[in-house]
Steps between C-alpha positions, in 0.01 A plus 500: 500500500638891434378819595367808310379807642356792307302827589272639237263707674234403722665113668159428539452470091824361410434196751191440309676493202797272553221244783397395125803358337557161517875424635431787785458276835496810677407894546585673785447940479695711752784792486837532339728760456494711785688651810329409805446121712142337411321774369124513503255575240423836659855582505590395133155704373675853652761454207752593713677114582608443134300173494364353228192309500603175364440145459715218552476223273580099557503309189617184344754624221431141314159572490507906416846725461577797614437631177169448450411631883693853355273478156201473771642755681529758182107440427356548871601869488649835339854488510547831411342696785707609765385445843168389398269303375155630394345659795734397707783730569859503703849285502318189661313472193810525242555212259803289634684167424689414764759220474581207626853371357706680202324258264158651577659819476629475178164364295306789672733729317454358211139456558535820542670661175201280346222674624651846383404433153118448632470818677494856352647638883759446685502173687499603913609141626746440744722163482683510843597241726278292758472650846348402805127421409241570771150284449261753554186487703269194475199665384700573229616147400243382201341839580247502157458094515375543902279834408348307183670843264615457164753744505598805735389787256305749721 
């Protein structure tokens, strides 16, 4: 088993997303990225921890590889707005690949020079490497499956 994690917005969404591919045994949403010791969801929201809402991946890489989780992570949201997704605005919710060894690293830059030639503006992603993840709140975990939502569009 190997490890991705990715922020795209909203963790809530991207969860939902990546719960559907077969080869995933496991989604777990939380924070990465920031400056302070198990943050909380209040804290992260203030945009002021450097978090990133993420969500941490387990998958079988015979079953699905790491680049097909990064082509799932290019269509679940707009890599090209900074700090942002939609609605939803601040660092927490920037698009993010964070790695897990230099072999990740490398495909998600070239992943990455890929998707350039499918957007018209600049690509925000960050490719940086893994930090300490923080699961965050249960209520959170499987948020839309528990609350019967199809997505987290207000």
């Amino acid at each position: 088993m190997q490890k991705a994690t990715f922020g795209a917005g909203c963790f809530w969404g991207i969860e939902a997303s990546f719960q559907k591919i077969k080869g995933v045994t496991s989604t777990t949403v939380g924070y990465m990225g920031g400056k302070i010791k198990n943050p909380t969801y209040e804290q992260v929201c203030t945009d002021k921890t450097g978090y990133a809402e993420v969500v941490q991946i387990i998958y079988d890489p015979l079953i699905v590889s790491f680049e097909k989780l990064l082509e799932i992570f290019w269509s679940i949201h707009d890599p090209t707005q900074l700090n942002r997704q939609g609605l939803d605005i601040g660092t927490q919710y920037r698009s993010v690949i964070f790695y897990h060894s230099e072999e990740q690293k490398q495909i998600a830059e070239l992943s990455k020079q890929k998707q350039l030639h499918s957007h018209k503006k600049e690509i925000t992603t960050e490719i940086t490497p893994v930090k300490e993840f923080y699961p965050a709140e249960e209520y959170h975990q499987r948020y839309l499956e528990k609350n019967r939502l199809f997505s987290c569009k207000k």
